[in-house]
C-alpha positions in Angstrom: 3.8 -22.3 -6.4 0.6 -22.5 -7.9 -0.8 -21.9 -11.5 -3.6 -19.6 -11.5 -3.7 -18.6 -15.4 -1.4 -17.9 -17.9 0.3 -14.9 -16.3 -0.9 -15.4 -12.4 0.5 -17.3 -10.1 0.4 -17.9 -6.0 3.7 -18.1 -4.0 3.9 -19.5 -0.8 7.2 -18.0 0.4 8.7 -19.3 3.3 10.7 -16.2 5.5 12.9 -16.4 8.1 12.7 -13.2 9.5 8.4 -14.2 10.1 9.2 -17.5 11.3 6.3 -18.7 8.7 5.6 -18.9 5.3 3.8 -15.9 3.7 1.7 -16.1 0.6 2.1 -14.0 -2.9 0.5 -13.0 -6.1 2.3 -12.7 -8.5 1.5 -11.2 -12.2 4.1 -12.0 -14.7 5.2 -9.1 -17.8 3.4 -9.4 -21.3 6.7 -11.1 -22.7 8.1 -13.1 -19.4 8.3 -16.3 -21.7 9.6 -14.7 -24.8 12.6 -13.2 -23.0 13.6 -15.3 -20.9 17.0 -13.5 -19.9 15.7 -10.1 -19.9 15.2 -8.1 -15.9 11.9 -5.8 -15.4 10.3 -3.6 -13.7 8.2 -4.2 -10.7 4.9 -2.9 -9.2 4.3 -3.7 -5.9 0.7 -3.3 -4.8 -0.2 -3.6 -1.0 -3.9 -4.5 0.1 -6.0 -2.9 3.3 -7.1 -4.0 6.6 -8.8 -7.0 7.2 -7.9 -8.3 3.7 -5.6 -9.7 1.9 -3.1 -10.7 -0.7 -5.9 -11.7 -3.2 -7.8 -8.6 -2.8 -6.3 -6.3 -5.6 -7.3 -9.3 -8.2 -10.7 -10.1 -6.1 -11.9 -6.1 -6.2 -10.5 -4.6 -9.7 -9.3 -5.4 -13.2 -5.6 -5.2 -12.7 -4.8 -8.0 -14.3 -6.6 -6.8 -17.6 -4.9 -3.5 -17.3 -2.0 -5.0 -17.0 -2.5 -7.6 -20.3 0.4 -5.6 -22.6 2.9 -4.2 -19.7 6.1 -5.7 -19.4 6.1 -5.3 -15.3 6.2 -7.4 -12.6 3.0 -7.4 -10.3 3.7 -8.4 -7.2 1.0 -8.2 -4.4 2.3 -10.0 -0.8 0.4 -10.4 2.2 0.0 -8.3 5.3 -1.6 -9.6 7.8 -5.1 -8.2 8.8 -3.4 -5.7 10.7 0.2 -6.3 10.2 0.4 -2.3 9.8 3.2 -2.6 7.5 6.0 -2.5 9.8 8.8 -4.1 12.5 6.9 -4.8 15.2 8.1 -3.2 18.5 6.8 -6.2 20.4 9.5 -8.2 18.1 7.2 -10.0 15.7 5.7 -9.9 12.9 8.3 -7.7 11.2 6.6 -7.4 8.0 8.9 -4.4 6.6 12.1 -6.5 6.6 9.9 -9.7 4.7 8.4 -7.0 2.4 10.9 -4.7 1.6 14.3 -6.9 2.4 13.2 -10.9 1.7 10.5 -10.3 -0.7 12.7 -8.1 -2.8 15.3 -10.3 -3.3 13.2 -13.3 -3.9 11.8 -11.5 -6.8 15.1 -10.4 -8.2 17.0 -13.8 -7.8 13.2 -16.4 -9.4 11.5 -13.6 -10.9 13.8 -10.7 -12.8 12.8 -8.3 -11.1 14.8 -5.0 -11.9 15.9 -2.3 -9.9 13.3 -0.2 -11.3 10.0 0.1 -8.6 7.0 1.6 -8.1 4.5 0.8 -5.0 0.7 1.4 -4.8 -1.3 0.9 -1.8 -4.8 1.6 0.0 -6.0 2.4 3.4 -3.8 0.3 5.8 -1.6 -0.4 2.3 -1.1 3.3 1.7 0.3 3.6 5.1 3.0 0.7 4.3 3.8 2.3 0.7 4.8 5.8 1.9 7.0 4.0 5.2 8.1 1.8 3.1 9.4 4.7 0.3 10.3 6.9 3.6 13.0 4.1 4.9 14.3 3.1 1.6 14.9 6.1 -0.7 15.5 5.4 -3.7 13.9 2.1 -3.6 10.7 3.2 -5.4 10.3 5.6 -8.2 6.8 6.6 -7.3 4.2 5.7 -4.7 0.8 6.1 -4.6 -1.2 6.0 -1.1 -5.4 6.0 -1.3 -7.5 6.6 1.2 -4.3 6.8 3.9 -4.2 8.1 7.4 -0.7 9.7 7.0 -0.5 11.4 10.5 -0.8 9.0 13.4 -0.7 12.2 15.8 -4.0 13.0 14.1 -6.9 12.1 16.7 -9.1 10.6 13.6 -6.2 8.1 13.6 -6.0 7.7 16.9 -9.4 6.3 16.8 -9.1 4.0 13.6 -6.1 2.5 15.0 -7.7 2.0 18.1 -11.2 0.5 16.2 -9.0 -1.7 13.5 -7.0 -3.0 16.6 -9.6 -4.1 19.1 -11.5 -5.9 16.1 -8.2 -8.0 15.8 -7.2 -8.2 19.2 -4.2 -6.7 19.1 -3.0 -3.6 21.6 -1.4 -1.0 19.2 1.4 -0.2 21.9 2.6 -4.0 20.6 3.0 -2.4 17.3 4.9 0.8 17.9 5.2 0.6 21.8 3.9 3.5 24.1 3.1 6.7 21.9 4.7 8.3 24.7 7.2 7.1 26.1 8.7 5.2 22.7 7.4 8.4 20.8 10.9 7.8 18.7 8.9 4.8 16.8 5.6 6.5 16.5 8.0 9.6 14.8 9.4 7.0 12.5 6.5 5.1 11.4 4.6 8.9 10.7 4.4 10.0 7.3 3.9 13.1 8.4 6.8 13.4 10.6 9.6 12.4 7.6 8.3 14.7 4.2 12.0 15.1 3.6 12.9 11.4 3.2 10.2 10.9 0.1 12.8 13.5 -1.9 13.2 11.6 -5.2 10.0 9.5 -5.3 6.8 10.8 -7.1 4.2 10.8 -4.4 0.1 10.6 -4.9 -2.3 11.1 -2.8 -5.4 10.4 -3.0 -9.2 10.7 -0.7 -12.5 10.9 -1.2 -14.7 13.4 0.9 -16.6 10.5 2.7 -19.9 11.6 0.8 -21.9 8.5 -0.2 -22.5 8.5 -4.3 -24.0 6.5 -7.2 -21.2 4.1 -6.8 -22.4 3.2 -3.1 -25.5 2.0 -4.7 -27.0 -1.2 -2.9 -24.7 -1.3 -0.2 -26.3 -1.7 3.7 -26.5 0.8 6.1 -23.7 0.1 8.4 -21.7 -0.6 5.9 -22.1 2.6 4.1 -22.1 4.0 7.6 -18.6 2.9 8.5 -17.0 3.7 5.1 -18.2 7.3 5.5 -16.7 7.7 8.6 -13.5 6.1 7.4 -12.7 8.7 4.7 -14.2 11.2 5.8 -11.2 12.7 7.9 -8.5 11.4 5.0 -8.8 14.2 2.4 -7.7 17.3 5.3 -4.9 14.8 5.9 -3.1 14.5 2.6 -3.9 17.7 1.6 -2.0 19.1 4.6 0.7 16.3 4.3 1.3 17.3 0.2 1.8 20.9 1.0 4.6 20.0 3.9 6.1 17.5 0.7 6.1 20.6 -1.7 7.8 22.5 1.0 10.1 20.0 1.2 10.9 19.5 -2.6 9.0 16.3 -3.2 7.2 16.1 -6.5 3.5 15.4 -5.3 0.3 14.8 -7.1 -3.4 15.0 -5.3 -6.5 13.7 -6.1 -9.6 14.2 -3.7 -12.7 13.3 -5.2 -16.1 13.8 -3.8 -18.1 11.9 -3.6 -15.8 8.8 -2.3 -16.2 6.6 0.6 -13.6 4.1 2.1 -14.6 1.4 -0.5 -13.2 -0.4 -3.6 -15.7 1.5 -6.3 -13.6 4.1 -6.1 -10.3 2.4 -5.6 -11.2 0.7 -8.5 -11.4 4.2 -10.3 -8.1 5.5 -9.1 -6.3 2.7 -10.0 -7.5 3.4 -14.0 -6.6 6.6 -13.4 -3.2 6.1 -12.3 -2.1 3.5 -14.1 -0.2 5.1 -17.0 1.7 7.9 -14.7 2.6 4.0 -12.7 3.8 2.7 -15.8 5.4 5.6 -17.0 7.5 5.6 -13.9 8.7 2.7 -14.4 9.9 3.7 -18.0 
């Protein structure tokens, strides 16, 4: 473990099921030290592609909005392009660390309470609403941001393709064929489970992929690219909250334009979320 500040602190967690040892911010509750029997709540907080565990703390002010909460922050790694899940190919199987290991570690060193809430972007957001889809009741509320949430959607086709090649990965080593193992694509697909988030507060949230004041100063291709990333995400989750109402989930929205596929505007979500988050947790 290392110190970062008062509350911070860096966890190098050694898990079986990886065959490695995975690193983990932590962000301790206001009064950690002054109760030192007492359980809390927990907010786990899952980072994008091609990043990782530091980036929540690197990009935004979390730790500052989280100066008087009484919740435990906890923000793993995930691999470049871990995706969240079991792989089909056998490893990584980054759900089980996350959402089996990780768990318990934090309730057995940490006291970490039964009460959970799990926030995630791009890649993240993917991994928050599978991992709230195969463990209901695990999480009280989830919040997914700038989320692909149908992988039968063609603009998801492509991104997966794109944020594979860069990595070198084949995507059929993540889920297997998308035909003939179409079973795993189906249970990895948001869109394909609306029923299982009964009992979880969902939001969703996009921007329109319209460059804005907050893309100020930024190059070319990289405005470029995080156009084209949002751009398809906000027809996405506003079909895949009308198939939750259907289905009796209790869903909140928020598509914003302008918004690209960059942290200005994660940054502004976040704020924006963050007492419905804590209010969750109670």
């Amino acid at each position: 473990m290392k110190t970062i500040d008062d509350r911070m602190r860096d966890l190098t967690v050694s898990s079986p099921v990886m065959g490695m040892s995975i690193p983990v911010r932590v962000i301790l509750p206001a009064s950690w030290k002054k109760r030192p029997i007492a359980t809390f709540p927990v907010l786990y907080m899952l980072h994008g592609g091609d990043d990782d565990y530091t980036s929540w703390t690197r990009e935004t002010d979390v730790e500052a909005l989280a100066k008087n909460s009484d919740v435990l922050i906890v923000m793993p790694d995930a691999g470049k392009a871990g995706y969240y899940s079991d792989w089909f190919a056998g490893a990584p199987r980054w759900e089980s660390f996350h959402t089996e290991e990780l768990v318990r570690l934090m309730e057995k060193n940490y006291r970490a309470g039964p009460s959970r809430a799990i926030v995630g972007l791009s890649m993240g957001g993917f991994g928050a609403l599978n991992y709230a889809a195969h463990n209901r009741g695990m999480f009280r509320y989830v919040a997914s941001m700038s989320t692909y949430v149908d992988l039968k959607d063609p603009a998801v086709a492509l991104e997966l393709w794109l944020g594979t090649g860069r990595e070198g990965i084949d995507i059929k080593e993540v889920w297997g064929d998308p035909v003939e193992n179409a079973g795993v694509w189906r249970a990895h697909n948001p869109a394909a489970m609306p029923r299982s988030f009964r009992g979880t507060h969902v939001h969703l949230s996009a921007g329109s992929g319209e460059p804005g004041p907050l893309d100020t100063g930024r190059s070319l291709d990289v405005l470029l690219v995080s156009m084209l990333a949002e751009a398809p995400l906000s027809t996405q989750i506003t079909r895949f909250a009308r198939s939750l109402r259907s289905a009796g989930v209790d869903v909140t929205t928020h598509v914003y334009k302008p918004g690209t596929h960059s942290w200005p505007y994660w940054r502004n979500e976040l704020h924006s979320i963050w007492p419905t988050v804590m209010k969750s947790l109670g």
